[in-house]
C-alpha positions as CSV (number, residue, x, y, z in Angstrom):
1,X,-11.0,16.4,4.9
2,X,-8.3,13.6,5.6
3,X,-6.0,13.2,2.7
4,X,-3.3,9.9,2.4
5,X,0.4,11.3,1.3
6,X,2.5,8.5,-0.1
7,X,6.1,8.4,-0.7
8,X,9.4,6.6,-0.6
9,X,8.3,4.7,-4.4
10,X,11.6,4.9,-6.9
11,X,14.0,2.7,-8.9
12,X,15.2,-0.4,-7.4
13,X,16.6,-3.8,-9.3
14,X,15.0,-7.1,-9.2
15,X,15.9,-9.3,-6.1
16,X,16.2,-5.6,-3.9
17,X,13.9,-4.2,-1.5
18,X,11.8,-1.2,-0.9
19,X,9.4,0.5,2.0
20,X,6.4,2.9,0.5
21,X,5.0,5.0,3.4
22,X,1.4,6.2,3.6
23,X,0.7,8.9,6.0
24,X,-2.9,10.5,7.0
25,X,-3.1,14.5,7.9
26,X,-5.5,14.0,10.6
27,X,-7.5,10.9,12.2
28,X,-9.1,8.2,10.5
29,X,-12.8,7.0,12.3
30,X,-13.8,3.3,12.0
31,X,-11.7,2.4,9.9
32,X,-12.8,-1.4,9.0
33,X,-9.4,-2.1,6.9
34,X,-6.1,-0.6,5.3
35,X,-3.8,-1.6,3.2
36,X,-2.4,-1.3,-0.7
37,X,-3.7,-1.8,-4.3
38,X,-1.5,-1.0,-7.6
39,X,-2.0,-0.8,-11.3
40,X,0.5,-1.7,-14.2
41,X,0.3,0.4,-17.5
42,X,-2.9,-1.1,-19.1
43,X,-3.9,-3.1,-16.6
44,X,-6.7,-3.1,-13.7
45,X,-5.6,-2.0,-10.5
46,X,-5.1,-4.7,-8.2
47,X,-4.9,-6.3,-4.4
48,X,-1.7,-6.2,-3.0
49,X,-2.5,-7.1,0.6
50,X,-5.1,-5.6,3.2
51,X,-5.4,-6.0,6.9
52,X,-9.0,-5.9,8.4
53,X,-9.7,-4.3,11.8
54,X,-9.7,-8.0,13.3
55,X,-6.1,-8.2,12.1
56,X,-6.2,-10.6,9.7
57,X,-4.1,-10.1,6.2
58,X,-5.1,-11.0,2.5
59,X,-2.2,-10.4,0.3
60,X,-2.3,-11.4,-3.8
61,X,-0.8,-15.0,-4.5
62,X,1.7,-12.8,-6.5
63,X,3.4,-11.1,-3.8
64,X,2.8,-13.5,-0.8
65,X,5.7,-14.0,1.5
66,X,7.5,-11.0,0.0
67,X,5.4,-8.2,1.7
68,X,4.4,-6.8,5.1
69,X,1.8,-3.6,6.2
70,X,3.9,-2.5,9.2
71,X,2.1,0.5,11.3
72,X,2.3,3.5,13.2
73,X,-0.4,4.7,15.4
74,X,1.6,7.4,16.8
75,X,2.5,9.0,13.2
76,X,-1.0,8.2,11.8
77,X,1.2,6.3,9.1
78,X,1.5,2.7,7.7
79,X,3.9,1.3,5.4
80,X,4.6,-1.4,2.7
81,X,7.1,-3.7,3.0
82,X,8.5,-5.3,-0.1
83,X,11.5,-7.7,-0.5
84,X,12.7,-10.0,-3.6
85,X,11.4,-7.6,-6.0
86,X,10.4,-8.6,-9.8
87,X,9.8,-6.4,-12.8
88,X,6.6,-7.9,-12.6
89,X,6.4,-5.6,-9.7
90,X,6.4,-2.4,-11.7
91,X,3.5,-0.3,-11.1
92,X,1.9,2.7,-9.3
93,X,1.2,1.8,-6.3
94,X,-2.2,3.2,-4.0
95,X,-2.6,3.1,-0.5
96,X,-6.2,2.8,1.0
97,X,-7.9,3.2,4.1
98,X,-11.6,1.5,4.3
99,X,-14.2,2.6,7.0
100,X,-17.7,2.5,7.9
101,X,-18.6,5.7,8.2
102,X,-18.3,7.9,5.3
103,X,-16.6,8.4,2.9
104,X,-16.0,5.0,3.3
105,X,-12.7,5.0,1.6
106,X,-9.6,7.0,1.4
107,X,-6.9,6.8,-1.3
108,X,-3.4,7.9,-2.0
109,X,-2.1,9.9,-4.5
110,X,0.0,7.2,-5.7
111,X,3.7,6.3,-6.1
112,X,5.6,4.9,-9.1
113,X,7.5,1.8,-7.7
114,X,10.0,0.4,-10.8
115,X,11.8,-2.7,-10.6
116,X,14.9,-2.8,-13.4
117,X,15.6,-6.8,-14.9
């Protein structure tokens, strides 16, 4: 079965930047969107920003206009871009790959992304 590997989460202080990667071990079928959700030490996990299979991105109000879901096709591998970080930012952090034929979704392991005030 497909499995999602995530990396390049760590320390970084408010105001800096950081790029998570999210890479598949094999190919993904109908895949109907991708993107990242994360969850904050007692909280729900939450949107960070998708992209549908029309291309069309829905980010949280929180992080709009601070993020971007560059991809590879090549490496089977998409990315989260995040500038002007807050500690509000703080949180493990989950890629996700939606499709329409099953399993229907695919998750990452997860990567601890810490922003220092």
């Amino acid at each position: 079965q497909v499995q999602l590997v995530e990396s390049g989460g760590g320390l970084v202080q408010t105001g800096g930047s950081l790029r998570l990667s999210c890479a598949a071990s094999g190919s993904i079928f109908r895949i109907t969107s991708m993107g990242w959700y994360r969850q904050a030490p007692g909280k729900q996990r939450e949107l960070v920003a998708t992209i549908t299979s029309a291309g069309r991105m829905n980010a949280a109000d929180s992080v709009k206009g601070r993020i971007g879901i560059p991809v590879d096709a090549a490496k089977n591998t998409m990315y989260l871009q995040m500038d002007s970080l807050k500690p509000e930012d703080t949180a493990v952090y989950y890629c996700n790959v939606q499709t329409s034929l099953l399993p229907y979704s695919y998750w990452g392991q997860g990567t601890q992304v810490t922003v220092s005030s």
